[in-house]
C-alpha positions as CSV (number, residue, x, y, z in Angstrom):
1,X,136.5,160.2,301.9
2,X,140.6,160.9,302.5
3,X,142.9,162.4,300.9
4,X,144.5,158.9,299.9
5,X,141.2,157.7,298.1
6,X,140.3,158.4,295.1
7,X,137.0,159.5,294.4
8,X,134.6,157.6,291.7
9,X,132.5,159.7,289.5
10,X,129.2,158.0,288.5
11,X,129.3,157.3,284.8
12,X,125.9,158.2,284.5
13,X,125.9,161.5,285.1
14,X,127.6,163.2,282.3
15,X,125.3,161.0,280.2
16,X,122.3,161.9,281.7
17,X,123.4,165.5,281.4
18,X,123.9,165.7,277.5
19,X,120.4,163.8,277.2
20,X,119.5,166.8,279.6
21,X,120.9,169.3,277.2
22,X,119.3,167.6,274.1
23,X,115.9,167.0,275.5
24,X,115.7,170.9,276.0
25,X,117.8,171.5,272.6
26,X,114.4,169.4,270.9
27,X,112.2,172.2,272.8
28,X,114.0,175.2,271.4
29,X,111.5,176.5,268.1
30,X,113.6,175.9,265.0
31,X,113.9,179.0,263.2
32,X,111.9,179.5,259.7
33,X,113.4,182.0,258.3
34,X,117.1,180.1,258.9
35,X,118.5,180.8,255.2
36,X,115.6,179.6,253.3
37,X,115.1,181.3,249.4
38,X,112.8,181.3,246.8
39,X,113.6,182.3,243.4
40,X,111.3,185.4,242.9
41,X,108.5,185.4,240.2
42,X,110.1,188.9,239.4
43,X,113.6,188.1,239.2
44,X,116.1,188.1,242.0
45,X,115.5,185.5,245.4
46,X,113.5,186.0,248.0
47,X,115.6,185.7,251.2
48,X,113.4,184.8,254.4
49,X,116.0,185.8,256.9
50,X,115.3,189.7,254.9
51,X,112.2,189.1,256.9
52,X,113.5,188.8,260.9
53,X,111.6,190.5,262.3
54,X,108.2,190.5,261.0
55,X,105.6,188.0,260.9
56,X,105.7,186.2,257.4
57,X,102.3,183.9,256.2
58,X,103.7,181.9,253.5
59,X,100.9,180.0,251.5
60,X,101.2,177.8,248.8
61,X,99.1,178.6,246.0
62,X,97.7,177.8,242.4
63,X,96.4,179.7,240.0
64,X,93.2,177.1,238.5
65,X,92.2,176.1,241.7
66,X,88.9,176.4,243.1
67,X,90.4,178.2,246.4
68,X,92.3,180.4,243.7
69,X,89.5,183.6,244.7
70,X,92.0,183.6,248.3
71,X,94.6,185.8,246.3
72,X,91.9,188.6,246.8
73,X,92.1,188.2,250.2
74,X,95.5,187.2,250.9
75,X,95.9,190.9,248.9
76,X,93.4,192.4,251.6
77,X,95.5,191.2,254.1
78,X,98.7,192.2,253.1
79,X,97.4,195.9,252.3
80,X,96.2,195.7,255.9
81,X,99.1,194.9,257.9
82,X,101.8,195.6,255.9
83,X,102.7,198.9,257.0
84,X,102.4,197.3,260.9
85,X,105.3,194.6,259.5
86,X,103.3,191.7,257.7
87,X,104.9,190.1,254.6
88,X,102.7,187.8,252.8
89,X,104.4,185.1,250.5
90,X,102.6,183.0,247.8
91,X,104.4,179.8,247.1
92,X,102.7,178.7,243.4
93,X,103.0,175.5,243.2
94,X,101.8,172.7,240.1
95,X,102.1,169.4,243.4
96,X,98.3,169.3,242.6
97,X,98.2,169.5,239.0
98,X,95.9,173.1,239.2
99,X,99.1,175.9,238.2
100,X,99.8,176.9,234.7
101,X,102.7,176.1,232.6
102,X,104.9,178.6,233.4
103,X,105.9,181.6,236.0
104,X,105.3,184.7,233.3
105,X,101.6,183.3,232.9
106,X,101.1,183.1,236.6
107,X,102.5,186.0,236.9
108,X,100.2,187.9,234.3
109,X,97.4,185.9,235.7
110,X,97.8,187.2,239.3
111,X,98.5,190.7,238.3
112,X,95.5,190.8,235.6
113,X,93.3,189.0,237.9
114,X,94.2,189.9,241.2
115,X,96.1,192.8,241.4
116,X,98.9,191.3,243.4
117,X,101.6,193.3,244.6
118,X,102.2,190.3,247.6
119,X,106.0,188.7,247.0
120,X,105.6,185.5,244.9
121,X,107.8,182.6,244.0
122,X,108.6,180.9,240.9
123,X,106.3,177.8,240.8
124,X,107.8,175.7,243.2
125,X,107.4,172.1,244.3
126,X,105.6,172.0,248.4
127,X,105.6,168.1,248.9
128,X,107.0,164.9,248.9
129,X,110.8,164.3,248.0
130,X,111.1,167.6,245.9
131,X,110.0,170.0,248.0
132,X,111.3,173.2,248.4
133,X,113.9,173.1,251.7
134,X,112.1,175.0,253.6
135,X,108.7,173.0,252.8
136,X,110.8,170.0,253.9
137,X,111.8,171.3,257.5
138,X,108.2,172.2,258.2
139,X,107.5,168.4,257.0
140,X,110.4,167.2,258.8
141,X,110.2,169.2,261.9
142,X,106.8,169.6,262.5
143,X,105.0,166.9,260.4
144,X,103.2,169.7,258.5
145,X,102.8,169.1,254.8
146,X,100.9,171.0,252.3
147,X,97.4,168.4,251.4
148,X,96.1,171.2,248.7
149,X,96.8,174.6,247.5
150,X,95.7,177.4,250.0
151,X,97.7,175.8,252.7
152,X,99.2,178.6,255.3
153,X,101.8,179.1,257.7
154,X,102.5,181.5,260.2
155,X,106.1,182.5,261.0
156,X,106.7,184.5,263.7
157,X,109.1,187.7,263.7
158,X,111.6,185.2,265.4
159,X,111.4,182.7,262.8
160,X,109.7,179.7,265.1
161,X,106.4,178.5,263.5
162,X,103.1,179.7,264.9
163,X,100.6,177.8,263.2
164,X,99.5,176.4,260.3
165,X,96.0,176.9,259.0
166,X,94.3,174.2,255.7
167,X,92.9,175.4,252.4
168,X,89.3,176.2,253.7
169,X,90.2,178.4,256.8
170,X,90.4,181.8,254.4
171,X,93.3,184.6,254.9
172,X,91.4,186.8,256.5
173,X,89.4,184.7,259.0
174,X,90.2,185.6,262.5
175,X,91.7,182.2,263.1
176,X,94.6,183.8,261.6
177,X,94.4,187.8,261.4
178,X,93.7,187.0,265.9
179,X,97.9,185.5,266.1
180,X,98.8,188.0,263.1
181,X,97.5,191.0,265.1
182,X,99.1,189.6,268.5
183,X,102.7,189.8,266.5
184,X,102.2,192.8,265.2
185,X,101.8,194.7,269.0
């Protein structure tokens, strides 16, 4: 080429680059914690980015369920790991008709019952078109929805998901203390 031509630029390149730039954009995890709160069953909000950091299993629960017995051991593994960086977050939820009427008698129930000292949520909707935002983004972003109570998730200390376990596999399987222990070293 001379200095008297002028040089064409191939349209397709700047296009192919921003597809470039969006295909790797898609890759990127999308971050949990990303100003998501609860309300908390004690007053107050509970503020996921407070949790950066530190793994978080978030698990949507109810208390007349017949997976209900898991608050023992969602309690187990929060006493275990906690000091290490572990928050554990119960989500109660009524999506499945199997919470009681209000937050003070799921709180009393949990506390009598259980002896929970894990943060909990005011009873909050998990699924369909009133779920809780951050319920939504794990629906929208990674086609996970809640199919019963019991349902966890694993966010990492970065806030990208880690995985997502159903209402059989129980908190303290190694399915899920194997990734928690692996975030916590």
């Amino acid at each position: 080429m001379t200095r008297t031509q002028t040089r064409r630029q191939n349209p397709i390149l700047p296009l192919a680059a921003f597809w470039l730039i969006l295909a790797l954009a898609a890759l990127l995890p999308l971050r949990a914690h990303a100003g998501y709160t609860f309300p908390s069953i004690d007053g107050g909000t509970i503020d996921l980015d407070a949790f950066r950091g530190k793994p978080v299993l978030v698990v949507n629960t109810a208390s007349l369920c017949g997976f209900t017995p898991q608050y023992d051991d969602l309690q187990v593994l929060y006493d275990t790991y906690k000091d290490r960086g572990l928050v554990v977050l119960a989500v109660p939820s009524d999506d499945f008709a199997q919470e009681l009427a209000d937050n003070g008698e799921v709180k009393s129930f949990c506390a009598t019952n259980f002896g929970l000292t894990i943060p909990m949520t005011t009873i909050t909707p998990v699924t369909g078109g009133a779920a809780h935002p951050f319920y939504a983004m794990l629906r929208d972003t990674y086609g996970f929805e809640p199919g019963w109570n019991f349902n966890k998730v694993l966010i990492g200390p970065d806030g990208a998901l880690v995985d997502t376990w159903g209402s059989t596999t129980n908190p303290t399987a190694r399915a899920i203390t194997r990734p928690i222990e692996a975030l916590l070293n």
